[in-house]
C-alpha positions as CSV (number, residue, x, y, z in Angstrom):
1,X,44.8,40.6,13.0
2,X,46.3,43.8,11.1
3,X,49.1,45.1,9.6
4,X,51.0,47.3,11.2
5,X,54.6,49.1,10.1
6,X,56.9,50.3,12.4
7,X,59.4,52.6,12.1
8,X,62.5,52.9,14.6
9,X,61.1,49.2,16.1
10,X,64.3,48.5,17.3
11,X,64.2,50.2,20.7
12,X,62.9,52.8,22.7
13,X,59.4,53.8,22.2
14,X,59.1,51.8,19.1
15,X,60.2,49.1,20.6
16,X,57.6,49.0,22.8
17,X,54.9,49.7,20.6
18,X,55.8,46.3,18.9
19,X,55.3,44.2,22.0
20,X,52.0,45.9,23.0
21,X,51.2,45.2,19.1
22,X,52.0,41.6,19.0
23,X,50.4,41.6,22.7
24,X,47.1,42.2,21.0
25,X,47.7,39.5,18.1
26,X,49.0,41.8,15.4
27,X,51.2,41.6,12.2
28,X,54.4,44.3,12.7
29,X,56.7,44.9,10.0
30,X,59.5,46.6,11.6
31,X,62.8,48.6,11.0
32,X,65.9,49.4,12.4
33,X,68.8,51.9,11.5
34,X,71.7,52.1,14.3
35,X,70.4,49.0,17.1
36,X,70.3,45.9,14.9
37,X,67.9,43.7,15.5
38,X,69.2,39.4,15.7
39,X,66.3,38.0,15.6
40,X,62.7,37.6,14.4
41,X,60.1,36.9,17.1
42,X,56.6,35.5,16.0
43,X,54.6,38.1,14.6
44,X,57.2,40.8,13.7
45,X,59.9,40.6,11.1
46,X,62.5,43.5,11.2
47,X,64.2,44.8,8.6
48,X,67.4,47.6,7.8
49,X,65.8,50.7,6.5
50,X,67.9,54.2,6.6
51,X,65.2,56.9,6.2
52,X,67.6,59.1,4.6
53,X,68.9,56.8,1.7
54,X,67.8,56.9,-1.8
55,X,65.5,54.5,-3.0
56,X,63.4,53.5,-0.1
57,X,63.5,49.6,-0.3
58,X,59.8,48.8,0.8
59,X,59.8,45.4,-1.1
60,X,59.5,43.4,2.6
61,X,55.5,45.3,2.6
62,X,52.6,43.1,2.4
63,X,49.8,44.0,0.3
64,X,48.3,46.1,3.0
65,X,48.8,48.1,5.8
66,X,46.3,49.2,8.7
67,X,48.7,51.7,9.9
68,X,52.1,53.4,9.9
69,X,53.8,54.5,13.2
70,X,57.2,56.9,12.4
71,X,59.9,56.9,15.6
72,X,62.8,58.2,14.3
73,X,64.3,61.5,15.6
74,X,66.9,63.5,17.6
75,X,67.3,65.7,20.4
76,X,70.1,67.9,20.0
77,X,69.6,70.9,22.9
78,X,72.5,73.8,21.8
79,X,72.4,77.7,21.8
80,X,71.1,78.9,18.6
81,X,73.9,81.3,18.0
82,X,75.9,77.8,17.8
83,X,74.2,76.0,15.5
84,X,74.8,76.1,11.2
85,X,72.4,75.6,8.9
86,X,73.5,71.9,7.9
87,X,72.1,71.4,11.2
88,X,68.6,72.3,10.4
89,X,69.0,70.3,7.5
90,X,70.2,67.1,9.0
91,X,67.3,67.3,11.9
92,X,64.8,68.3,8.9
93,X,65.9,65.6,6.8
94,X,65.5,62.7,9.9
95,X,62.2,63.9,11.4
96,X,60.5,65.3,8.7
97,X,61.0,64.1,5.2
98,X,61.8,60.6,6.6
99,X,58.6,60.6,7.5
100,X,57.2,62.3,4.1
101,X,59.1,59.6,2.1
102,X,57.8,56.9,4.2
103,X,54.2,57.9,3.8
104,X,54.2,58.4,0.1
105,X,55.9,54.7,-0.2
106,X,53.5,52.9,2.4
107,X,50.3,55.5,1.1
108,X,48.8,52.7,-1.7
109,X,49.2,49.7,1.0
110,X,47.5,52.2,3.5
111,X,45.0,52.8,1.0
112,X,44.2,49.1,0.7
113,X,43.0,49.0,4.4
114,X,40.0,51.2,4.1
115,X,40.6,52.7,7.6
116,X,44.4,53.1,7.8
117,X,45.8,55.2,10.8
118,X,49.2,57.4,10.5
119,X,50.9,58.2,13.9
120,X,53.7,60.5,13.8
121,X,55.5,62.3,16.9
122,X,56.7,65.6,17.8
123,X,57.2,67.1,21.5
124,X,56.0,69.2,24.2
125,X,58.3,72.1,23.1
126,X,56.6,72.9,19.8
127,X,54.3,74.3,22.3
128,X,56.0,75.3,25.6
129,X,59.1,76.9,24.2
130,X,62.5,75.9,26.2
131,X,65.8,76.9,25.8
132,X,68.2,75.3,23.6
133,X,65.3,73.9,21.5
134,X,65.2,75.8,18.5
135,X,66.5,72.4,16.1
136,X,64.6,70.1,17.2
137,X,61.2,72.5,17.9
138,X,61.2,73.5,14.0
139,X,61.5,70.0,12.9
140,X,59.1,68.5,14.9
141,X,56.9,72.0,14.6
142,X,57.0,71.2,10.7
143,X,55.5,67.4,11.7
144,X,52.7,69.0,13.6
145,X,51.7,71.1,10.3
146,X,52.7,67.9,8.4
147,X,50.0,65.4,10.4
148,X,47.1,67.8,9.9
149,X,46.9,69.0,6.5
150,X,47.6,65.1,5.8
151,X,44.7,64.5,8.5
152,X,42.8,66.3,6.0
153,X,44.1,65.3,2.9
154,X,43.7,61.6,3.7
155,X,40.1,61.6,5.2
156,X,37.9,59.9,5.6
157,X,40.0,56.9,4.5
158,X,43.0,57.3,6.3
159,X,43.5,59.0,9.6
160,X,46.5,60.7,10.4
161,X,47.4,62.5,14.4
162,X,50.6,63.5,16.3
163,X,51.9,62.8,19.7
164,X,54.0,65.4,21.5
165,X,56.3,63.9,24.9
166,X,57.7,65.8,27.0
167,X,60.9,64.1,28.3
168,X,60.8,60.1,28.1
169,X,63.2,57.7,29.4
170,X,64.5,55.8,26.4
171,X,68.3,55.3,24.7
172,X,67.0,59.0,22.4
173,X,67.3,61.0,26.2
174,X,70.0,58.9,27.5
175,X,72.2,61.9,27.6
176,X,69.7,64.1,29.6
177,X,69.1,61.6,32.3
178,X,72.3,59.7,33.1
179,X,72.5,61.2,36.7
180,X,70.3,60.5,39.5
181,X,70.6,64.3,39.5
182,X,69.2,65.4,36.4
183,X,66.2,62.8,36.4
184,X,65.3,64.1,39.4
185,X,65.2,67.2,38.4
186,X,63.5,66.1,35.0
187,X,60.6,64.8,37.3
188,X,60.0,67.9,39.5
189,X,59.2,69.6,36.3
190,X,56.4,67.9,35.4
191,X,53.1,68.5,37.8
192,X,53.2,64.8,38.0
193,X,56.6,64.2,39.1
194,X,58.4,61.5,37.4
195,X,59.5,61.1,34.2
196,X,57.2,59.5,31.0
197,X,58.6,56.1,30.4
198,X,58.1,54.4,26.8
199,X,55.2,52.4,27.7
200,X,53.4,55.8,28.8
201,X,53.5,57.3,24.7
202,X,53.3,53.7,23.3
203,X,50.1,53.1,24.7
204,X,48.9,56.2,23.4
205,X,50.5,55.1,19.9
206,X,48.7,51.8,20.4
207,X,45.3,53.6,21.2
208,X,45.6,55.8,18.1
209,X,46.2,52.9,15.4
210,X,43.7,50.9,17.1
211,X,39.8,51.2,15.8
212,X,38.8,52.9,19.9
213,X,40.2,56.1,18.2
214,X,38.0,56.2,15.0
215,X,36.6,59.3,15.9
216,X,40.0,60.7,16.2
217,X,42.1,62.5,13.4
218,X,44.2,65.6,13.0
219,X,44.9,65.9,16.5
220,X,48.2,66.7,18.4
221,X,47.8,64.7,21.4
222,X,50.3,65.8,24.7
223,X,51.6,63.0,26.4
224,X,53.5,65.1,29.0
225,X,52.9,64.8,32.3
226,X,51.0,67.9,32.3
227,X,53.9,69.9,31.8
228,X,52.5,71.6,28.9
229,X,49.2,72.8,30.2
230,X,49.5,73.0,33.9
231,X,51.3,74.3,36.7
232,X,50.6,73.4,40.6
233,X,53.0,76.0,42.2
């Protein structure tokens, strides 16, 4: 059994992760910011953790971790003649130094482990520009950057990679798939036609904490459907 900390447990792709986690016979410490979590199953404890708050309450840690998962993040698709710079901020705060202030608390339990694993996520259009992308590409571009010269920093100890969805259905993407319409649409842009569910990037998560991946570090892995690398028209 290891010790595993989840961040964002409370639903969507985190939320998944947790189940395949305590599916396997793990210990998950998770948090939640906005969907509260009622109860505790067996395995998992959750706790109330705003990434943006000042201190980081990590007293709920035990004395080691074998790995650190970060969810949190936003997708805010506007023109960038429309956006200000508190924008940038805001994103950059959530989906960058969340993650920076996360590791720094959790880096001595991850330390204790001997063969830690760091999983952090960005998307599909850090590299495949889109429209309307500018916020949350230059956060999540500054995560990319983030995971490998920690990849490198952290070796051979501690090994630290990226994944990069395209489009998944959970509550972050509501908003772009609430017609029969759009997901449609969504799915015929991918070469294989549907849309990534949260099983599909929290299996990869699982994979990556998970000693099959030892060999594995620095990385940016696509979890995309192909969309980023192929085209079959």
């Amino acid at each position: 059994m290891k010790n595993y900390l989840v961040i964002g447990a409370s639903s969507g792709i985190g939320k998944e992760l947790v189940a395949l986690l305590l599916r396997d016979g793990h210990r998950v410490y998770g948090t939640y910011r906005n969907t509260q979590v009622l109860s505790n199953e067996e395995g998992v404890s959750y706790h109330f953790l705003d990434v943006i708050q000042e201190p980081l309450n990590t007293d709920f840690l035990p004395e080691s971790l074998d790995g650190l998962v970060y969810c949190p993040g936003a997708i805010n698709l506007r023109p960038f003649a429309r956006l200000k710079t508190e924008n940038f901020i805001g994103d950059f705060q959530v989906q960058v130094l969340g993650a920076v202030k996360l590791i720094q608390a959790a880096l001595p339990f991850l330390r204790k482990s001997g063969s830690a694993s760091i999983v952090l996520f960005s998307t599909v259009a850090v590299k495949t520009g889109f429209n309307f992308h500018s916020l949350v590409s230059t956060s999540k571009g500054a995560v990319e950057g983030l995971s490998r010269a920690l990849a490198a920093e952290f070796s051979p100890g501690i090994r630290v990679n990226c994944i990069a969805p395209s489009i998944t259905d959970t509550p972050l993407a509501s908003g772009l798939l609430n017609t029969d319409a759009k997901r449609k649409a969504n799915a015929e842009r991918h070469p294989l036609k549907r849309i990534g569910s949260a099983n599909d990037i929290a299996e990869m998560a699982a994979f990556l904490l998970s000693e099959k991946s030892q060999w594995i570090t620095g990385q940016v892995v696509g979890v995309d459907g192909g969309i980023s690398s192929i085209k079959t028209i």
